[in-house]
Backbone and ligand atoms as CSV (ligand in chain L), in Angstrom:
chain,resi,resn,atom,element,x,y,z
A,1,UNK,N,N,-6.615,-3.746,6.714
A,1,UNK,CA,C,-6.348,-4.721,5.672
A,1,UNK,C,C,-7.329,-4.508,4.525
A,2,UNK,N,N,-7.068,-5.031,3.278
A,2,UNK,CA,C,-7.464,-4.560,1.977
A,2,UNK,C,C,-7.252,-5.199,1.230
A,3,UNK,N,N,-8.101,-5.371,0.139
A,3,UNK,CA,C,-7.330,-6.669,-0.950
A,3,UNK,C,C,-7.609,-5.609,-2.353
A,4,UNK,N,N,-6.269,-6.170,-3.163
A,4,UNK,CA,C,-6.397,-4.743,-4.964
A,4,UNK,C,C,-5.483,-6.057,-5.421
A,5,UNK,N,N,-5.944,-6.025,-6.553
A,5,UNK,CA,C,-5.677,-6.266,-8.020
A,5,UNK,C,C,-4.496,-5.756,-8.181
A,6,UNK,N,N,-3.576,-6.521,-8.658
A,6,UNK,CA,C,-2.108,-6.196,-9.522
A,6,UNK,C,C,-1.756,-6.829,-10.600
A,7,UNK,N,N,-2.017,-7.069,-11.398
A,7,UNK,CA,C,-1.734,-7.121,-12.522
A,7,UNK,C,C,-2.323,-8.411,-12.789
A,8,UNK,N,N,-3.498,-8.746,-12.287
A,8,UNK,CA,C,-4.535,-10.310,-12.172
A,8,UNK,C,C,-4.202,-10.775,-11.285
A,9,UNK,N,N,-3.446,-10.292,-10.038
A,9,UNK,CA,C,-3.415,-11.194,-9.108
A,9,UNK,C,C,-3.815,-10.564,-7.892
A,10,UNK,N,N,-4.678,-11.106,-6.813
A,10,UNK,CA,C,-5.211,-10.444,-5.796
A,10,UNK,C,C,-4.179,-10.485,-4.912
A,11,UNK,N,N,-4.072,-9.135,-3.834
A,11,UNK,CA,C,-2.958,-9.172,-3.138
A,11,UNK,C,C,-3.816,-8.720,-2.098
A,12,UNK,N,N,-3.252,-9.217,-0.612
A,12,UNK,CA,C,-3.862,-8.496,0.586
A,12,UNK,C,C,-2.921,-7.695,1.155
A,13,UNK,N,N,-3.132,-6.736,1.229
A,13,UNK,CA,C,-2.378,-5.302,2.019
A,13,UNK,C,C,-2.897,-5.420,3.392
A,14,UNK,N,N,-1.283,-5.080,4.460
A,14,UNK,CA,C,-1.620,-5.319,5.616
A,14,UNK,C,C,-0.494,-4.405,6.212
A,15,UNK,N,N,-1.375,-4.519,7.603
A,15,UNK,CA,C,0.458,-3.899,8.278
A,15,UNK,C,C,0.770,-4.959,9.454
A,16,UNK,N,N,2.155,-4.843,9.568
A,16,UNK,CA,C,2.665,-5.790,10.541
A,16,UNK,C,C,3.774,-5.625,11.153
A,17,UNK,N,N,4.122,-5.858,12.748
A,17,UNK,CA,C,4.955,-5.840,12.830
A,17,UNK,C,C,6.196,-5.896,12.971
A,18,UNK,N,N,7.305,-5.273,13.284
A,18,UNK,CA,C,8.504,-5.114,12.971
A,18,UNK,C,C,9.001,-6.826,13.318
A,19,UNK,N,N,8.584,-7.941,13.873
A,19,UNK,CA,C,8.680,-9.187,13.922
A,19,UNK,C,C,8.281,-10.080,13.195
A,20,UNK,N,N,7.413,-9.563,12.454
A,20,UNK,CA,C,6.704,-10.708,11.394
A,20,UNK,C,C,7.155,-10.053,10.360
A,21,UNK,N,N,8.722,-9.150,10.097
A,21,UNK,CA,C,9.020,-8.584,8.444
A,21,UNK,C,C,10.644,-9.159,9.289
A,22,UNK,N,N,11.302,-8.901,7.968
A,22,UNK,CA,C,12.584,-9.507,7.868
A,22,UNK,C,C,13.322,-8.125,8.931
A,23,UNK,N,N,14.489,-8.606,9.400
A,23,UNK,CA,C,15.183,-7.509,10.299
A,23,UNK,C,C,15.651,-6.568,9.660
A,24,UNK,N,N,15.070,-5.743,9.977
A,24,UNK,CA,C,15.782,-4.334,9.185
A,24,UNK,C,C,14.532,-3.507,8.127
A,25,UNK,N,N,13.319,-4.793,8.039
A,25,UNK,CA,C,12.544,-4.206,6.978
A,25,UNK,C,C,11.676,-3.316,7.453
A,26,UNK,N,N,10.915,-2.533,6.286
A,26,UNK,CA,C,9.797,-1.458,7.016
A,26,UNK,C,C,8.407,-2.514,5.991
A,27,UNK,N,N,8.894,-3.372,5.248
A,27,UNK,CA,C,7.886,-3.709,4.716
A,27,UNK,C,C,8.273,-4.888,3.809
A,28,UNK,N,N,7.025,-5.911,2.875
A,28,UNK,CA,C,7.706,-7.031,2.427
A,28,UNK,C,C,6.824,-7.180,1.674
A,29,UNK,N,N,6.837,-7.704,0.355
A,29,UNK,CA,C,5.756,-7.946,-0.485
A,29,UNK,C,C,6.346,-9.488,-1.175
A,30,UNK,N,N,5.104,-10.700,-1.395
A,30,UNK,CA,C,5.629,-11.832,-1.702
A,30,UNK,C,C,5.280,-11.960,-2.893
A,31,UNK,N,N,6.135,-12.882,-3.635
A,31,UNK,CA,C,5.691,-13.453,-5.276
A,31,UNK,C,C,4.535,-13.661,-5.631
A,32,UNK,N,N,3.886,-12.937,-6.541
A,32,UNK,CA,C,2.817,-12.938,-7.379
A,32,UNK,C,C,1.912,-14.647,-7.613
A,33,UNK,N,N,2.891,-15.290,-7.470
A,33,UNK,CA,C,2.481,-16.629,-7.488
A,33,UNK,C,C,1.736,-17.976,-6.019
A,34,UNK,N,N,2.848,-16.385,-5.361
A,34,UNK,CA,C,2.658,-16.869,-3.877
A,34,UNK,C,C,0.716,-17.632,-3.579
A,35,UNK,N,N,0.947,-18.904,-2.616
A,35,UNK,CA,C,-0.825,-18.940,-2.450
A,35,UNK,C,C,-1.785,-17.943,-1.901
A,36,UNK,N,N,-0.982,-17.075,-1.432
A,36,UNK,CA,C,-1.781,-16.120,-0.761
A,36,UNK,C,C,-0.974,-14.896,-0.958
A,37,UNK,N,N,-0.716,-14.000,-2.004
A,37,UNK,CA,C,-0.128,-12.660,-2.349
A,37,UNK,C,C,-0.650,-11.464,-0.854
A,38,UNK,N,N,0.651,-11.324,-0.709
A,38,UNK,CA,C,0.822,-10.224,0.760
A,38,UNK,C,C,1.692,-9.467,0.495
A,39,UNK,N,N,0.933,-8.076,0.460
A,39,UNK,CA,C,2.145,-6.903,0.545
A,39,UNK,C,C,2.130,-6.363,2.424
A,40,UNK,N,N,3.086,-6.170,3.289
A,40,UNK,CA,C,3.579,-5.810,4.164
A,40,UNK,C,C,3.820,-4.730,4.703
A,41,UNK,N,N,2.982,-3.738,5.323
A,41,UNK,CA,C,3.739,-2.695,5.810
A,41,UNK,C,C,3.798,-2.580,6.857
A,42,UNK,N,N,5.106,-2.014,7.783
A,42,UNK,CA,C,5.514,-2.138,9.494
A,42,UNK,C,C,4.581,-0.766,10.007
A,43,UNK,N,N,3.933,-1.295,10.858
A,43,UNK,CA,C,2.884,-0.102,11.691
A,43,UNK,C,C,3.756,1.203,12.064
A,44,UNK,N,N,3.249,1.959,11.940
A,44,UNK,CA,C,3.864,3.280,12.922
A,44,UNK,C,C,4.344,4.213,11.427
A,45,UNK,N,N,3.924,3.595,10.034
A,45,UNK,CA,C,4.491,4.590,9.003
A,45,UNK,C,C,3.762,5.219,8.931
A,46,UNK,N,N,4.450,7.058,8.947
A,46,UNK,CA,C,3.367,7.761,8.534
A,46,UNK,C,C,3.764,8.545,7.513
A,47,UNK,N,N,2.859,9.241,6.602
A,47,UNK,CA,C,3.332,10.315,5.978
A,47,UNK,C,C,4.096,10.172,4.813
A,48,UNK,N,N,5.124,10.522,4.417
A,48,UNK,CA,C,6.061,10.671,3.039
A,48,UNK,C,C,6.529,9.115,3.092
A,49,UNK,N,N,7.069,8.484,4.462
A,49,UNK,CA,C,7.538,7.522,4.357
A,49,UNK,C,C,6.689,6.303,4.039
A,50,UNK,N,N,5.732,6.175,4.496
A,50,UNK,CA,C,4.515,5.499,4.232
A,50,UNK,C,C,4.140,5.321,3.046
A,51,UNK,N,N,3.709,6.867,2.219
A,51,UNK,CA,C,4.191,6.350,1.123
A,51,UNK,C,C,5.196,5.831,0.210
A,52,UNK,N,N,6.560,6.285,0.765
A,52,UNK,CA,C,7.547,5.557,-0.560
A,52,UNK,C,C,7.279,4.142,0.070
A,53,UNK,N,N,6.846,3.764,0.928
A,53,UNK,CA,C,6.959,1.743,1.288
A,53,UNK,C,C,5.956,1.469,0.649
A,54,UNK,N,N,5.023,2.105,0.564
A,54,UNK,CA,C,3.632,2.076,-0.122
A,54,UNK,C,C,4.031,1.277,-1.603
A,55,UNK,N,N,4.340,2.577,-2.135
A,55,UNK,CA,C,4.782,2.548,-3.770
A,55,UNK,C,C,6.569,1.479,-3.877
A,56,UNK,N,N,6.854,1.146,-2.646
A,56,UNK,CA,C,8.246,0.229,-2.951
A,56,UNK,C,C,7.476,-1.343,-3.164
A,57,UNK,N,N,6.501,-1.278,-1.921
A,57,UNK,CA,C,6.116,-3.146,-2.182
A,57,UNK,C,C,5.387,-3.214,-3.297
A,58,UNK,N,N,4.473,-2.117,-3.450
A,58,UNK,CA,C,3.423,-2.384,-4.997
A,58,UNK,C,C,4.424,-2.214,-6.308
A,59,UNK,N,N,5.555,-2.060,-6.384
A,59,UNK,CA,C,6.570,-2.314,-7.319
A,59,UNK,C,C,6.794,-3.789,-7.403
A,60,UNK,N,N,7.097,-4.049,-6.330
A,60,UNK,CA,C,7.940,-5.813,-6.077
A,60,UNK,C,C,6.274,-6.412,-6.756
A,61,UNK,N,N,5.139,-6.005,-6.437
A,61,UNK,CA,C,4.316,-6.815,-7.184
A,61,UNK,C,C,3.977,-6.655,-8.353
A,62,UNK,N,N,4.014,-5.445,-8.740
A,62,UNK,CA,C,3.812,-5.060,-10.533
A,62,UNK,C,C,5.332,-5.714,-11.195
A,63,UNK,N,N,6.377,-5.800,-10.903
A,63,UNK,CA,C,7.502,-5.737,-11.872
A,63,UNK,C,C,8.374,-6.603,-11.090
A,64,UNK,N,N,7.727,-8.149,-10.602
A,64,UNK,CA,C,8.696,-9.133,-9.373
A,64,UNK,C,C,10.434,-9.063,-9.747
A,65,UNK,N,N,10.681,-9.115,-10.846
A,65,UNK,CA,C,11.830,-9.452,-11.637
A,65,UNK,C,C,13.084,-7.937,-11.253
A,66,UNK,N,N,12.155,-6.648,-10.998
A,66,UNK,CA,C,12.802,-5.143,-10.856
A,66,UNK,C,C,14.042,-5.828,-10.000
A,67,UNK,N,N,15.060,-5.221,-9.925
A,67,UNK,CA,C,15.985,-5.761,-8.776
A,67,UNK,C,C,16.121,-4.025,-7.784
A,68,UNK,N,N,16.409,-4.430,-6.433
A,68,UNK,CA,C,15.735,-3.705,-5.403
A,68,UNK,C,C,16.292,-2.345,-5.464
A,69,UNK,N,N,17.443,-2.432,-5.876
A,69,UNK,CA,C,18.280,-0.735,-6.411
A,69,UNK,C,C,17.088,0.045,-7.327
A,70,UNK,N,N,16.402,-0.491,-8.386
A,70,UNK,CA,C,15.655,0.234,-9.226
A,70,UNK,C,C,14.567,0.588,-8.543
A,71,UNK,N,N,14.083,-0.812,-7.635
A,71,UNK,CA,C,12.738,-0.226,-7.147
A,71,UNK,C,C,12.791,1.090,-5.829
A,72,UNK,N,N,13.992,0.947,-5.433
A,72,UNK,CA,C,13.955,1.672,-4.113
A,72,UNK,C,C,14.465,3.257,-4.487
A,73,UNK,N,N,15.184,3.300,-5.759
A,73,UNK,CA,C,15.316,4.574,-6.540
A,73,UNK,C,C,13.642,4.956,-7.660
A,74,UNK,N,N,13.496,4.537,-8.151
A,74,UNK,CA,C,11.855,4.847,-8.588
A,74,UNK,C,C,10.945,4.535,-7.711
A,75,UNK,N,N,10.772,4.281,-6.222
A,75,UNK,CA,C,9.721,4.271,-4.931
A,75,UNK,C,C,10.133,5.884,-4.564
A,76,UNK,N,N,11.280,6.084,-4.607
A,76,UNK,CA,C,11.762,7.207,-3.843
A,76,UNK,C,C,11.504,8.506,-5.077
A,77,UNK,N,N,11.407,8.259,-5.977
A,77,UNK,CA,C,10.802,9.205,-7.291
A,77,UNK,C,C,9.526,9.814,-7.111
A,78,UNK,N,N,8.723,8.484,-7.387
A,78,UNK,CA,C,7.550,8.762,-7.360
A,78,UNK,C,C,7.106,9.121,-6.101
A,79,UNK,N,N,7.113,9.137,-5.087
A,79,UNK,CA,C,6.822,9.414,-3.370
A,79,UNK,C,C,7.155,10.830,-3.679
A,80,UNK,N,N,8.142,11.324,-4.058
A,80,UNK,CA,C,8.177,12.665,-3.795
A,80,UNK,C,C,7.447,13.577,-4.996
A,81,UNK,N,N,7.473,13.309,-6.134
A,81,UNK,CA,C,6.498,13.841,-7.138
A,81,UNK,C,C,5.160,13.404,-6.118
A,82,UNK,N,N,4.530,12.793,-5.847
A,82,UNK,CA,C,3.521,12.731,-5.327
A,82,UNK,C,C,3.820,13.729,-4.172
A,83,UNK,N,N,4.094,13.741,-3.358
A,83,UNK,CA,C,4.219,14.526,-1.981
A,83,UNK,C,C,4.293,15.713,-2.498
A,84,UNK,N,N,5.373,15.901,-3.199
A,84,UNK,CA,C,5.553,17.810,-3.482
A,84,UNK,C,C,4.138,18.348,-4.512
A,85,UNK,N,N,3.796,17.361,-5.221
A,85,UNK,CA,C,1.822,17.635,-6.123
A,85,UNK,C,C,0.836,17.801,-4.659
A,86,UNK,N,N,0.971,17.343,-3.584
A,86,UNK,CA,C,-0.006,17.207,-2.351
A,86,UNK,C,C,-0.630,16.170,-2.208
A,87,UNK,N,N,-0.239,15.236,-2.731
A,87,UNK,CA,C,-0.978,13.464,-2.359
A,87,UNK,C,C,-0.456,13.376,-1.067
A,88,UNK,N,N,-1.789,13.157,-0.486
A,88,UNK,CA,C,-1.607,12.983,1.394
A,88,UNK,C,C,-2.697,11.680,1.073
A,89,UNK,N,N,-2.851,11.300,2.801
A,89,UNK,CA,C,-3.556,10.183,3.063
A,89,UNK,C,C,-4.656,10.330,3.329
A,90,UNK,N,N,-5.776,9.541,3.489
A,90,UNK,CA,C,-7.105,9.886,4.426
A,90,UNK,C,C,-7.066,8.852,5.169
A,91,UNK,N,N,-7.451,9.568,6.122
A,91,UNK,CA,C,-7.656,8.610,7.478
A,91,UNK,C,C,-8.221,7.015,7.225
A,92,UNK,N,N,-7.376,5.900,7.931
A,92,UNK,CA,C,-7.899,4.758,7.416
A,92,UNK,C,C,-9.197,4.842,8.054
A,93,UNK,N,N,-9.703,5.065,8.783
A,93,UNK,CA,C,-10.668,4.468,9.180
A,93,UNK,C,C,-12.084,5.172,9.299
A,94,UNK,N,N,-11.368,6.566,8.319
A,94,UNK,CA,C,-13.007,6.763,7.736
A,94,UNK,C,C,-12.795,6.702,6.081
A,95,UNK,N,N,-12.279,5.509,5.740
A,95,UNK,CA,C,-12.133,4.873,4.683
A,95,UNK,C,C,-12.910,3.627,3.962
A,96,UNK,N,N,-13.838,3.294,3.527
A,96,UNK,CA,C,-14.351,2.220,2.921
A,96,UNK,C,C,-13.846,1.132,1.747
A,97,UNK,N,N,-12.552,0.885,2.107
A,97,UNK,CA,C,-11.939,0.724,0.962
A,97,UNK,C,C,-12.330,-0.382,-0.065
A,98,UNK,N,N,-13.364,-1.314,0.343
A,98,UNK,CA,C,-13.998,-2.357,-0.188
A,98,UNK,C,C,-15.011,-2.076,-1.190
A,99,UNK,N,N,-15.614,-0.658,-1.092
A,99,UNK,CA,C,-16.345,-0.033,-1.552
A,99,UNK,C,C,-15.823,1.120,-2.409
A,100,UNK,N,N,-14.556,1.533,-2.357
A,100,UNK,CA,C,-13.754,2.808,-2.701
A,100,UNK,C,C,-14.969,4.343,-2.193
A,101,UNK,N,N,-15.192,3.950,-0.773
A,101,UNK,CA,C,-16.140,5.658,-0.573
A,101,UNK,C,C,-15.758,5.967,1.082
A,102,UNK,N,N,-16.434,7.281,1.494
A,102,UNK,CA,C,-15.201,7.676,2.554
A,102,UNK,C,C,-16.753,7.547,3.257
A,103,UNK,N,N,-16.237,7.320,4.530
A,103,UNK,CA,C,-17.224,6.897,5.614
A,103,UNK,C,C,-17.505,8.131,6.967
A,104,UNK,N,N,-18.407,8.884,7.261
A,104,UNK,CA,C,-18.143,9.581,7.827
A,104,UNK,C,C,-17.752,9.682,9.372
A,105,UNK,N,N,-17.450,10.078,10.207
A,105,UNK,CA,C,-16.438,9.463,11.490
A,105,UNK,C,C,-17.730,8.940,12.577
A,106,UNK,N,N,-19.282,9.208,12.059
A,106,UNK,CA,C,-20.184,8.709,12.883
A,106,UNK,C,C,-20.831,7.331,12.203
A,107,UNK,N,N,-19.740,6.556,10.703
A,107,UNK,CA,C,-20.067,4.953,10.652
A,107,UNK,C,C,-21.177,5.331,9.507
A,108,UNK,N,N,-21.816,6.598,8.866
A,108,UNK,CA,C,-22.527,6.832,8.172
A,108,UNK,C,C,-21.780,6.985,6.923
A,109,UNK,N,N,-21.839,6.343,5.828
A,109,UNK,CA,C,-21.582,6.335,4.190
A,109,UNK,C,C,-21.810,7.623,4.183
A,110,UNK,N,N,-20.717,8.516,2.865
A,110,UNK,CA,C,-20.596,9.145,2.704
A,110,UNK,C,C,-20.183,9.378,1.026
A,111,UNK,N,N,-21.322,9.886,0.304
A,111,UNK,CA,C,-20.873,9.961,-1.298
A,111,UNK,C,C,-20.562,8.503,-1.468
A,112,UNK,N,N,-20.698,8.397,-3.429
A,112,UNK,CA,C,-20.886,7.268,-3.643
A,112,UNK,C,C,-19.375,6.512,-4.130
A,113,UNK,N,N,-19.381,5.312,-4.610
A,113,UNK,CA,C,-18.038,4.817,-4.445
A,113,UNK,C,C,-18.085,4.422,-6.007
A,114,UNK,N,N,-17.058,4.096,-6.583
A,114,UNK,CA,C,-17.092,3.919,-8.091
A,114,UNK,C,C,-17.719,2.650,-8.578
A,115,UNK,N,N,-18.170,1.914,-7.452
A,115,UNK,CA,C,-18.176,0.736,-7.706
A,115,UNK,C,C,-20.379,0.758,-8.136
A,116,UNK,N,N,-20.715,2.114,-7.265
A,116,UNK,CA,C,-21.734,2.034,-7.877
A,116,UNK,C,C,-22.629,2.973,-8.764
L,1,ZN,ZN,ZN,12.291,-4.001,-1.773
């Protein structure tokens, strides 16, 4: 879990699963207004797909109004321009994401993070 900025509004990124998202979903992101802004992703994504859900819910929060044909045709755009350039993932959990710096797999900081 993770919390980022979208367009002034704090959102917490999470994953969850396939019971706590609507039937059929891989992921769910709520209204910008919502009391508590949650973007959704169903555990077990990996890879290309991960990212287009990635880049589908952070749509529903940059542009709430998009209707889901546009977002799920420009999620599926950008995922693959990214994928075929080589945007891969790093491991969450030698990730610092509170800090934006990569952690090394023995819990030791690693290089500095933008934040300082
Ligand atoms: Zn959607």
């Amino acid at each position: 879990m993770f919390k980022v900025m979208i367009r002034g509004v704090e959102y917490t990124v999470k994953r969850a699963t396939s019971k706590q998202l609507k039937a059929g979903c891989y992921g769910d992101c709520t209204h910008p207004a919502a009391i508590s802004p949650t973007i959704q992703l169903i555990h077990g994504l990996r890879g290309k797909r991960l990212l287009n859900y990635t880049i589908h819910e952070a749509q529903h929060a940059c542009l709430w109004d998009l209707d889901e044909e546009a977002v799920n045709d420009s999620a599926e755009a950008i995922a693959e321009i990214l994928w075929k350039d080589g945007w891969r993932r790093i491991k969450p959990d030698i990730m610092d994401y509170e800090n934006d710096r990569r952690i090394n797999t023995n819990g030791k900081l690693n290089g500095k993070g933008k934040n300082q």
